[in-house]
C-alpha positions as CSV (number, residue, x, y, z in Angstrom):
1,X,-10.6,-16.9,-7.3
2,X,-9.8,-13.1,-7.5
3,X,-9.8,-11.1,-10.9
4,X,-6.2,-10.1,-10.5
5,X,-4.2,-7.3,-13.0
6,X,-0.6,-6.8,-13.2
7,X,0.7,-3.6,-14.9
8,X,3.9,-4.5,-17.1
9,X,6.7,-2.8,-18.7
10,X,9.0,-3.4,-21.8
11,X,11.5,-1.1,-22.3
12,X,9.2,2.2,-23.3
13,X,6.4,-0.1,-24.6
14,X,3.7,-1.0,-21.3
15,X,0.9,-3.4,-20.8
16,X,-2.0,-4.6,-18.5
17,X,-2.3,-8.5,-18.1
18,X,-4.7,-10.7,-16.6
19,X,-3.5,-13.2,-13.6
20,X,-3.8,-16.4,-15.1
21,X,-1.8,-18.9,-13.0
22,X,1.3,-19.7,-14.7
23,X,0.2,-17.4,-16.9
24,X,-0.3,-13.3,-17.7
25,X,-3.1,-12.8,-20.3
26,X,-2.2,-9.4,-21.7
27,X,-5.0,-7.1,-22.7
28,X,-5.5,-5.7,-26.2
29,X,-6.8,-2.2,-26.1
30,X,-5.5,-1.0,-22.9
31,X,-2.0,-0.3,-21.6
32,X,-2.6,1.1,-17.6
33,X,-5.0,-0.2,-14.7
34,X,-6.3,3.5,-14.9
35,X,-7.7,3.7,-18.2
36,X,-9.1,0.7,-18.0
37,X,-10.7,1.2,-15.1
38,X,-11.5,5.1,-16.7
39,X,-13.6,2.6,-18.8
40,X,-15.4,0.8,-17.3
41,X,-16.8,4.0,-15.1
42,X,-17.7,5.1,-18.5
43,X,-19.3,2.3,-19.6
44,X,-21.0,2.1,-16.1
45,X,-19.7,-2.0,-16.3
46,X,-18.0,-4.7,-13.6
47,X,-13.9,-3.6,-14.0
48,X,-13.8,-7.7,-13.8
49,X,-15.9,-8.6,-16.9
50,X,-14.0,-5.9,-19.2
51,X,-10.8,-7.0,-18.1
52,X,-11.1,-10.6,-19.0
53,X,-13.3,-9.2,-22.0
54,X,-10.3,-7.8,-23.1
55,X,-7.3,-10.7,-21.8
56,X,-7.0,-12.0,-25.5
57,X,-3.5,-10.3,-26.2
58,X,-1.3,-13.8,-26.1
59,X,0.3,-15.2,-22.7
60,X,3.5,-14.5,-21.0
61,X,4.9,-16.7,-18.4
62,X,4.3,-15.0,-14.8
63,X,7.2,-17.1,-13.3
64,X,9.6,-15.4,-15.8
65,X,8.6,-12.3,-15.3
66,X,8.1,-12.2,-11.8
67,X,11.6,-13.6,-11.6
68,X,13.5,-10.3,-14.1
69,X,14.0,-13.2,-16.9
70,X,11.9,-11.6,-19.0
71,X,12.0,-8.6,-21.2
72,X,8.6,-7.7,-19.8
73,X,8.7,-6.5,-16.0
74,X,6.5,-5.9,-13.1
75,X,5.3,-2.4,-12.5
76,X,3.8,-1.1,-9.1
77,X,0.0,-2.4,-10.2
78,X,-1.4,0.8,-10.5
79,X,-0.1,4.9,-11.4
80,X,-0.9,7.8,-13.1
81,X,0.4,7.0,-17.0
82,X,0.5,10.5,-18.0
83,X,1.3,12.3,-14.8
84,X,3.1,10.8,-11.2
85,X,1.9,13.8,-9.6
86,X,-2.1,13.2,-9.5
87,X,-1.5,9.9,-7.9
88,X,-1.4,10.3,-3.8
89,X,0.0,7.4,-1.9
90,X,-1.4,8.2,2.0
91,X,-2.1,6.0,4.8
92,X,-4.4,5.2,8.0
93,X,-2.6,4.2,11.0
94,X,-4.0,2.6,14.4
95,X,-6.2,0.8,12.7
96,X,-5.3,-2.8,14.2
97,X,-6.9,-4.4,17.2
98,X,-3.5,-6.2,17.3
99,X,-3.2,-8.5,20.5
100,X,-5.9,-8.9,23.7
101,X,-2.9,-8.0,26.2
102,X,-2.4,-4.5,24.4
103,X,-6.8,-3.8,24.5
104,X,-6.6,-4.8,28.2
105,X,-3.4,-2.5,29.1
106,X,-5.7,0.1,27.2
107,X,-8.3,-0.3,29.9
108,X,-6.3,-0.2,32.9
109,X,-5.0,3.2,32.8
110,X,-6.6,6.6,32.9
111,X,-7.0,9.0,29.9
112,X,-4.6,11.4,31.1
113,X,-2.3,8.6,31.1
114,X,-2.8,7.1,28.0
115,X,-0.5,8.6,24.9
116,X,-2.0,9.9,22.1
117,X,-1.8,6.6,20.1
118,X,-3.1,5.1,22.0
119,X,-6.4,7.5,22.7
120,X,-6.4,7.6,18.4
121,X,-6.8,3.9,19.5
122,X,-9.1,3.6,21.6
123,X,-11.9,5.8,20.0
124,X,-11.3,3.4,16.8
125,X,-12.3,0.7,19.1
126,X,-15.3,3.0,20.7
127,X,-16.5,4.4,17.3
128,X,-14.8,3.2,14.2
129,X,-17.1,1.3,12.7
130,X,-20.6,3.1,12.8
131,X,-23.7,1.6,11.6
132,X,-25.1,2.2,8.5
133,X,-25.0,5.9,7.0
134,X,-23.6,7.0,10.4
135,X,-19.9,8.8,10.1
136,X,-17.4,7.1,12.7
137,X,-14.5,9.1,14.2
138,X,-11.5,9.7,12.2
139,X,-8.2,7.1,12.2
140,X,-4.9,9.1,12.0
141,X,-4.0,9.8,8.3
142,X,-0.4,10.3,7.0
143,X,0.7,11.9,3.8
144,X,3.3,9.5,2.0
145,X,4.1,11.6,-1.4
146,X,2.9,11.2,-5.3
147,X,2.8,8.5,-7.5
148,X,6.9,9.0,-7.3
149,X,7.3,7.5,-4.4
150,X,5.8,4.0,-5.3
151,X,8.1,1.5,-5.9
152,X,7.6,-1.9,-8.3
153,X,7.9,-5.0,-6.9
154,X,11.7,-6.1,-7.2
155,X,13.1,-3.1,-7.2
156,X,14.5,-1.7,-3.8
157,X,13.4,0.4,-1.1
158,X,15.9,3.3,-0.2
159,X,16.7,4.7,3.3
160,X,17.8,8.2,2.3
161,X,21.5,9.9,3.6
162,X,19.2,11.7,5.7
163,X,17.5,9.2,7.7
164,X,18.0,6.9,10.4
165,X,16.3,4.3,9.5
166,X,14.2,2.1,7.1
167,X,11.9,-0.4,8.4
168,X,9.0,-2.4,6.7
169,X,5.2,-2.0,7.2
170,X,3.6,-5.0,5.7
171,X,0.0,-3.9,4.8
172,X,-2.9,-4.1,2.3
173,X,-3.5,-0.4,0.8
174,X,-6.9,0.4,-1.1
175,X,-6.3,1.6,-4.7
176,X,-9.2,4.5,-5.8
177,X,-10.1,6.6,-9.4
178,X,-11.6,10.0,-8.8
179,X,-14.8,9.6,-11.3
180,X,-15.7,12.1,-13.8
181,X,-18.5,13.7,-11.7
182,X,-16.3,13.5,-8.6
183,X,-17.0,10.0,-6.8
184,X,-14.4,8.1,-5.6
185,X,-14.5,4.7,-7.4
186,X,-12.5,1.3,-5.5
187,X,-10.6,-0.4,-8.0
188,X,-9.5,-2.9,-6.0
189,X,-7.1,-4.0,-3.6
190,X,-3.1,-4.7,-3.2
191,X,-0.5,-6.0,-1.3
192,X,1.9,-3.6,0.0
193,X,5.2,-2.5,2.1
194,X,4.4,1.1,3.3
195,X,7.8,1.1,4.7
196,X,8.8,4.1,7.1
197,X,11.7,5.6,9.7
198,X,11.2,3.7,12.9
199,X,13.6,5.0,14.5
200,X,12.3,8.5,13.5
201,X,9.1,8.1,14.5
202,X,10.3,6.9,18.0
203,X,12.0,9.7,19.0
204,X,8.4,11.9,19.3
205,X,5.3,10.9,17.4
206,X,5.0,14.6,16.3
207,X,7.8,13.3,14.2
208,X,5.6,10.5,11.9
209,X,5.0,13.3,9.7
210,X,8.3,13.3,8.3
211,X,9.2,10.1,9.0
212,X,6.2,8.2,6.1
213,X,7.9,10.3,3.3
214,X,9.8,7.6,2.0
215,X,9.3,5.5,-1.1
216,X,7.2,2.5,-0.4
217,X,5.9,-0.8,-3.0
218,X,3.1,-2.3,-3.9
219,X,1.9,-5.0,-6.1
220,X,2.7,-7.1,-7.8
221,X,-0.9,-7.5,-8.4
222,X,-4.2,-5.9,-7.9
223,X,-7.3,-7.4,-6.9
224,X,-10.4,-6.5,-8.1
225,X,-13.1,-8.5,-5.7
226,X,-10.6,-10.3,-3.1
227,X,-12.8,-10.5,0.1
228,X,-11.6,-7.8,3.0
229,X,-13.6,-9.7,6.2
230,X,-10.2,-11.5,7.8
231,X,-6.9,-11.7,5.4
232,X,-4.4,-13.8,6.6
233,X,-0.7,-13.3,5.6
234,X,2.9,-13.7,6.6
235,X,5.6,-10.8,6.7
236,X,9.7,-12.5,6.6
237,X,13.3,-10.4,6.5
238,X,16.0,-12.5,4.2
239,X,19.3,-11.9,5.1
240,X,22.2,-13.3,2.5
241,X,19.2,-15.7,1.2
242,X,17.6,-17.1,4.6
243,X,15.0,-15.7,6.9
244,X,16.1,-14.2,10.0
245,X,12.4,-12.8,11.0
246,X,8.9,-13.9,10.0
247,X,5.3,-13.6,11.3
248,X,2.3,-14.7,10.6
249,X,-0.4,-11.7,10.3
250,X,-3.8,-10.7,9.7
251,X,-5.6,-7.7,8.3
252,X,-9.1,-7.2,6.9
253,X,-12.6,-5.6,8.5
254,X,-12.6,-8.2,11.6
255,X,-9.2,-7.4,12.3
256,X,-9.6,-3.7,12.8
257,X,-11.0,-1.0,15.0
258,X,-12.5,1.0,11.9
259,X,-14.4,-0.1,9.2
260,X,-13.7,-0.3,5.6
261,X,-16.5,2.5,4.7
262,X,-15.5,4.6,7.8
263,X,-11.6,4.8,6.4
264,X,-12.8,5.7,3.2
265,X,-14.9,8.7,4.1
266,X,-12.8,10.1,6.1
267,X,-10.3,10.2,3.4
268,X,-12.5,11.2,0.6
269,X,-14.5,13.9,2.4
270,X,-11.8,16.3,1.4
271,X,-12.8,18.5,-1.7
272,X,-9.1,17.8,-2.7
273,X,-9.1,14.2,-2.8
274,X,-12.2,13.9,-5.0
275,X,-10.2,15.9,-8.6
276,X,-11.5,13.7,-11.2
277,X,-8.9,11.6,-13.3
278,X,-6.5,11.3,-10.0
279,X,-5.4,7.5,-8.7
280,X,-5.2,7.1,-4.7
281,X,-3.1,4.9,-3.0
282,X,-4.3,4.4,0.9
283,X,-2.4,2.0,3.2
284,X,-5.2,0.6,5.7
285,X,-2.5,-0.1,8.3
286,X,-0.2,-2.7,9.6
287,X,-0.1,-5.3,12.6
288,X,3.6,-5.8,12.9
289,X,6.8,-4.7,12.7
290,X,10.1,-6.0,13.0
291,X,11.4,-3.1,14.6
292,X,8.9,-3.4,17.1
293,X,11.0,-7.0,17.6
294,X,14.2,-5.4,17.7
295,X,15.7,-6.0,14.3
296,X,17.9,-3.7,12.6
297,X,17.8,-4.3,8.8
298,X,21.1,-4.3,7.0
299,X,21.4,-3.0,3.2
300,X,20.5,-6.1,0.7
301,X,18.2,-7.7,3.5
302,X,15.0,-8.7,1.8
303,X,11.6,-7.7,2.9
304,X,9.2,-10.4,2.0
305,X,4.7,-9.7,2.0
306,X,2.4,-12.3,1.5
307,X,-1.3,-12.2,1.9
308,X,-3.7,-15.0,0.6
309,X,-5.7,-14.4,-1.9
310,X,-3.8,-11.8,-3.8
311,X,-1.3,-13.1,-5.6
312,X,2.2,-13.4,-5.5
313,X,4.1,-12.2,-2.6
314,X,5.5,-8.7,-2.6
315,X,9.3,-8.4,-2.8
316,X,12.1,-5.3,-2.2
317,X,15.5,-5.4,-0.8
318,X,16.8,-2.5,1.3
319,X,19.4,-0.4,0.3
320,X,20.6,2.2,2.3
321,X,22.9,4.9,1.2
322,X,25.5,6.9,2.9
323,X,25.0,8.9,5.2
324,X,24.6,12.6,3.8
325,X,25.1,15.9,6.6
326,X,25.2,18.6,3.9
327,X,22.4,21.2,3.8
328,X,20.1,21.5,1.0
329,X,21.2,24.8,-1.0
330,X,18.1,27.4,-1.6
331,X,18.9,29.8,-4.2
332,X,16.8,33.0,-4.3
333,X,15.8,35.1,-7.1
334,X,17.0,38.5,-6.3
């Protein structure tokens, strides 16, 4: 089994727990994923050993909490405690081999005929995952927002007045601490719902841009030495308490055009993404959508992640709020 962390919340008062099935082994001495973890670089020691080290703070039961029957509750796994700001939430898209029908319509066409996702596509499959010390080419990367944009598990994910739509992205993201001297440090690894406009995108891929700057979830827990070779999962919409959509899905290194190692470089090789003291939160991409089925979620639908071996599953409603036509008022200092 996984070493597994849940970040918690009471009232103004926070905590760190272990995942101890039924229960949540709270750690004395440190109250955020990110200063332990700020430890453990320090103390050049395995983030595993420290934490259960530490898990000697009593129990709570997971079930209530993961439930909202407790006083304590869930927090996205991971944030900056101090300031939202130094955490970036981004993403790598195109990543998926996804089915041997789509690989073999990417062969049977020309390159001037091929959209640009699919050419992103196809030199992931040609060069994504170099041998060792070699640089691959680079997967699209999309900015998402700061650490305000995340979202804990429970709580719901908001389509904007603004938008036209709100769909889920069921995914695994890699969660990173900048190091003192500048190296980017994994923490681990956590289920997530990148969740984005659809129907934005669609319209022209110049606009995905705008259409990933929308709050998204993670959680509920991070794990800290889950394997990442082949990850099974499933991905359901509840409607009025009963699934209207579910699939099974994979993720993981033998699932995907680009490596692990290659991702990361091409994300950290920027100066600014290597500050020291900042959190990252990087999607690693999804396989399927419902959108791409043809489902239009409805506010108070339920969008359900699970992948095996870490943890819990993730769960947000939607809410959508009305729609909003007025222009944003600049004011100007003259």
């Amino acid at each position: 089994m996984s070493t597994r962390l849940v970040q918690l919340r009471n009232g103004a008062e926070r905590a760190v727990a272990l995942v101890d099935e039924p229960d949540l082994r709270v750690l004395e001495q440190f109250t955020s994923v990110h200063e332990l973890a700020g430890q453990a670089v320090t103390d050049d020691s395995a983030l595993s050993e420290l934490a259960r080290k530490h898990a000697t703070g009593g129990k709570l039961d997971y079930e209530a909490v993961y439930d909202g029957k407790s006083p304590w509750r869930l927090m996205p796994p991971i944030d900056h405690p101090t300031d939202p700001a130094r955490c970036l939430v981004s993403g790598t898209g195109l990543t998926h081999l996804g089915s041997a029908k789509n690989r073999a319509a990417m062969h049977s066409v020309s390159e001037a005929e091929m959209t640009d996702s699919m050419k992103i596509f196809r030199w992931g499959v040609e060069n994504g995952r170099p041998g060792p010390g070699k640089i691959g080419v680079a997967p699209e990367w999309f900015y998402k927002g700061t650490g305000k944009v995340l979202r804990a598990p429970g709580e719901p994910l908001v389509v904007p007045g603004y938008a036209e739509d709100g769909g889920e992205e069921a995914e695994i993201a890699g969660i990173y601490l900048v190091a003192g001297d500048g190296t980017p440090v994994r923490i681990g690894m956590t289920p997530g719902n990148e969740f984005s406009d659809h129907k934005f995108e669609k319209k022209n891929y110049l606009n995905l841009a705008g259409s990933k700057l929308r709050n998204c979830s993670i959680g509920p827990e991070i794990c800290i030495d889950a394997p990442f070779q082949t990850v099974p999962g499933t991905v359901s919409i509840e409607r009025a308490g009963k699934i209207i959509w579910r699939k099974d899905i994979a993720t993981g290194e033998l699932e995907m055009c680009h490596s692990l190692a290659n991702i990361e470089h091409h994300h950290f090789k920027f100066e600014g993404h290597r500050r020291p003291g900042d959190v990252h939160v990087h999607f690693l991409g999804a396989i399927s959508l419902s959108f791409g089925d043809g489902l239009q979620l409805a506010d108070g639908d339920v969008m359900v992640v699970q992948w095996n071996g870490f943890g819990r599953a993730l769960r947000n409603s939607l809410r959508i709020e009305p729609s909003n036509a007025a222009p944003v008022t600049i004011q100007t200092l003259l």
